[in-house]
C-alpha positions as CSV (number, residue, x, y, z in Angstrom):
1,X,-20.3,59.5,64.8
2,X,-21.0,60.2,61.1
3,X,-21.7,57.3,58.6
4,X,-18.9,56.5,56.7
5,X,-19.1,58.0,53.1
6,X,-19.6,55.1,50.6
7,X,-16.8,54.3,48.6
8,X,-16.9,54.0,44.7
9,X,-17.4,50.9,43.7
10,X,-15.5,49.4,40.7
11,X,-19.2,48.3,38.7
12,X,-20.6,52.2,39.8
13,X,-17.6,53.5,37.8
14,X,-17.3,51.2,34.9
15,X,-20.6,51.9,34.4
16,X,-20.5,55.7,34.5
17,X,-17.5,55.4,31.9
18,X,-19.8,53.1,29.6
19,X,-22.4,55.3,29.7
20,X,-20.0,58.6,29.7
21,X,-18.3,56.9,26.6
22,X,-21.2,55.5,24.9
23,X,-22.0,58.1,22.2
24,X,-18.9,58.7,21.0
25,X,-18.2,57.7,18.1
26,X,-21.6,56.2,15.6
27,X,-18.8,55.2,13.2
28,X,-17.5,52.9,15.4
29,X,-20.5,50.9,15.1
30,X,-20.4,49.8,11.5
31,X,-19.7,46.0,11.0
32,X,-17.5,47.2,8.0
33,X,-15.4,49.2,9.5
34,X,-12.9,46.9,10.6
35,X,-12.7,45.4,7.6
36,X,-10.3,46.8,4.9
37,X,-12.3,44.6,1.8
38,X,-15.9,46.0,2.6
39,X,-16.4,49.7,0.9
40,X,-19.4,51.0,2.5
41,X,-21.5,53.0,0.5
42,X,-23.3,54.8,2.6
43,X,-22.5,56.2,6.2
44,X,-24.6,54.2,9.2
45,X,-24.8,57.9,11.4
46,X,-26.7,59.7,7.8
47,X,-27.5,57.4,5.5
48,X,-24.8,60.2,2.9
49,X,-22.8,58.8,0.0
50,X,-18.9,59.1,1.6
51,X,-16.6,61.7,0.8
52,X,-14.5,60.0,-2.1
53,X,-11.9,62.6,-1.1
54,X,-11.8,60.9,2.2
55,X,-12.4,62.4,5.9
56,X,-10.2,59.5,7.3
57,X,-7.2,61.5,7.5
58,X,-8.9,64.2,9.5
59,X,-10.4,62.0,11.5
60,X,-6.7,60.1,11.9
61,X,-5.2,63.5,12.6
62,X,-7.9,64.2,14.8
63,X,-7.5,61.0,16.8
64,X,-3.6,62.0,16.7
65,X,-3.6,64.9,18.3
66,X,-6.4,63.8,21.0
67,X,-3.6,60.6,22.0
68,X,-0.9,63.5,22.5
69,X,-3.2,65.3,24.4
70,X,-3.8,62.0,26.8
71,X,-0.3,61.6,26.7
72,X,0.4,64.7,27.8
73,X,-2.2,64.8,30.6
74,X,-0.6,61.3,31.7
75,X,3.2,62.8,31.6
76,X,1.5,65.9,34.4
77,X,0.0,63.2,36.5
78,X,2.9,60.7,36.3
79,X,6.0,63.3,36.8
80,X,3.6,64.8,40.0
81,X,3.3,60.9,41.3
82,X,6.9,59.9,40.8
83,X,8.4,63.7,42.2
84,X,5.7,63.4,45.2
85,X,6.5,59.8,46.0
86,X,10.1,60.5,45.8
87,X,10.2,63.9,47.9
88,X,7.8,62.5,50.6
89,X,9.4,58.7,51.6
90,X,5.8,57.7,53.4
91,X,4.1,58.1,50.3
92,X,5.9,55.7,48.4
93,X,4.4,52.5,48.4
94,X,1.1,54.3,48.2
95,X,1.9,56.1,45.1
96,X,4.2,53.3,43.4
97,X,1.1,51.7,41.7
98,X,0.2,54.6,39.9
99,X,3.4,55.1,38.7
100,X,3.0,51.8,37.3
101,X,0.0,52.6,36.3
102,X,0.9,55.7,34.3
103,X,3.9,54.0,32.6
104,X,1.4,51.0,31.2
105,X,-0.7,53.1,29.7
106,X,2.1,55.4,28.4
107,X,3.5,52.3,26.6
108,X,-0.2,52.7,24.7
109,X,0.0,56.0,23.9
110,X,3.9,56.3,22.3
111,X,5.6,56.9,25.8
112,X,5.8,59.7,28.3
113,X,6.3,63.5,26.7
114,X,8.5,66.2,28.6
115,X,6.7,67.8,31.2
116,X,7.9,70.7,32.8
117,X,6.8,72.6,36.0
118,X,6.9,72.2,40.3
119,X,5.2,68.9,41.0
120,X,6.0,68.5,44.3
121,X,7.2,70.5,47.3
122,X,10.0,69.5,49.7
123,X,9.3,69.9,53.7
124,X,5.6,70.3,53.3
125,X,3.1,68.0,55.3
126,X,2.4,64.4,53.8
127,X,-1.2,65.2,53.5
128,X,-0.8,68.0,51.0
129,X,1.2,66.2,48.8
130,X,-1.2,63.3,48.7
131,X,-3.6,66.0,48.2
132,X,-1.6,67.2,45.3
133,X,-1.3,63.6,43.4
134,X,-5.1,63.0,44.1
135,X,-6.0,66.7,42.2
136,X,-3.5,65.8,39.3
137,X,-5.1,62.6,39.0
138,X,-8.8,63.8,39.2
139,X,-7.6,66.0,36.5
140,X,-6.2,63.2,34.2
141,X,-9.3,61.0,34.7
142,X,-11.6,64.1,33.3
143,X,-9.1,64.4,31.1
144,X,-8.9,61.3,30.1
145,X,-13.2,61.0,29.8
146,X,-13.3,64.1,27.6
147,X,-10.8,63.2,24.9
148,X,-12.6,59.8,24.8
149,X,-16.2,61.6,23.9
150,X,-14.2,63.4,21.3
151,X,-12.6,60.9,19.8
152,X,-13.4,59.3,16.1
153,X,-12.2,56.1,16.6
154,X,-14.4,53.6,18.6
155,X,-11.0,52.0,19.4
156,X,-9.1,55.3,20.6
157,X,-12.3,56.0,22.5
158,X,-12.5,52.7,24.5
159,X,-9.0,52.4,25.1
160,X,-9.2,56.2,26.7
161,X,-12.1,55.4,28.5
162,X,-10.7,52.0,30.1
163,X,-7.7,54.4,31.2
164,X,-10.3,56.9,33.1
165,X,-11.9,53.9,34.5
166,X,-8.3,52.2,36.1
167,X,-7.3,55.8,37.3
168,X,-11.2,56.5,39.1
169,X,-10.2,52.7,40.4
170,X,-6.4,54.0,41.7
171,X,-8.0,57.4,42.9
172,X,-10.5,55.8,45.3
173,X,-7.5,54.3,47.3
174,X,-5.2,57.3,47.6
């Protein structure tokens, strides 16, 4: 008989997203950044005079568009969940906490956006549709890793990367 493949463990992938996450954003790191009274005058990553004219609406819009991506990537995975759980009865239970799961951290992100598409497939074995969620919520977890790297705010980033982490921890069970 063939030894059992080792499951994930929760500290394994907390640590991978730590270390995934890590580098993201030097900014994040300055005492003084949290604090509206303190006016830095010079950047912790360079050592540069900051731009008077001010990157932090770039950054803000940057951030902004990265948390419609997540949500958008969270809508995909949370319509294919909810339409899979719904078209295949003996998935339900299985998939309800990630549909929980999605709609928390939808509540973070401004709510669920429109999603359009076939996310699930009526009459078709029980095993492909699990198959389905578990690729749609591999993607969202990569998904969810990437626009955390990319991210400007040490905030954004964490709070992306905590939501990788809790879907790594659903995916291991499906």
């Amino acid at each position: 008989m063939p030894p059992r493949p080792a499951l994930v463990t929760r500290r394994a992938v907390v640590g991978v997203t730590v270390l995934g996450t890590a580098g993201c954003s030097i900014g994040s790191l300055d005492p003084s950044s949290g604090d509206p009274t303190i006016t830095p005058t010079m950047s912790p990553s360079d050592g540069a005079v900051p731009d008077p004219g001010g990157s932090e609406s770039t950054d803000a819009a940057t951030d902004a568009a990265l948390v419609e991506q997540a949500a958008l990537a969270l809508s995909v995975a949370h319509q294919t969940a909810q339409t899979n759980a719904r078209a295949h009865p003996p998935l339900a239970e299985a998939l309800a906490p990630l549909v929980r799961l999605h709609r928390a951290h939808a509540g973070e992100l401004g709510g669920l956006r429109p999603t359009s598409g076939r996310f699930a497939v009526g009459g078709e074995p029980v095993r492909r549709a699990r198959r389905r969620v578990a690729v749609a919520e591999e993607t969202l977890e990569q998904a969810l890793v990437g626009l955390a790297v990319r991210a400007d705010s040490g905030a954004l980033a964490r709070l992306l990367a905590s939501m990788a982490a809790s879907v790594a921890q659903h995916r291991s069970v499906l």
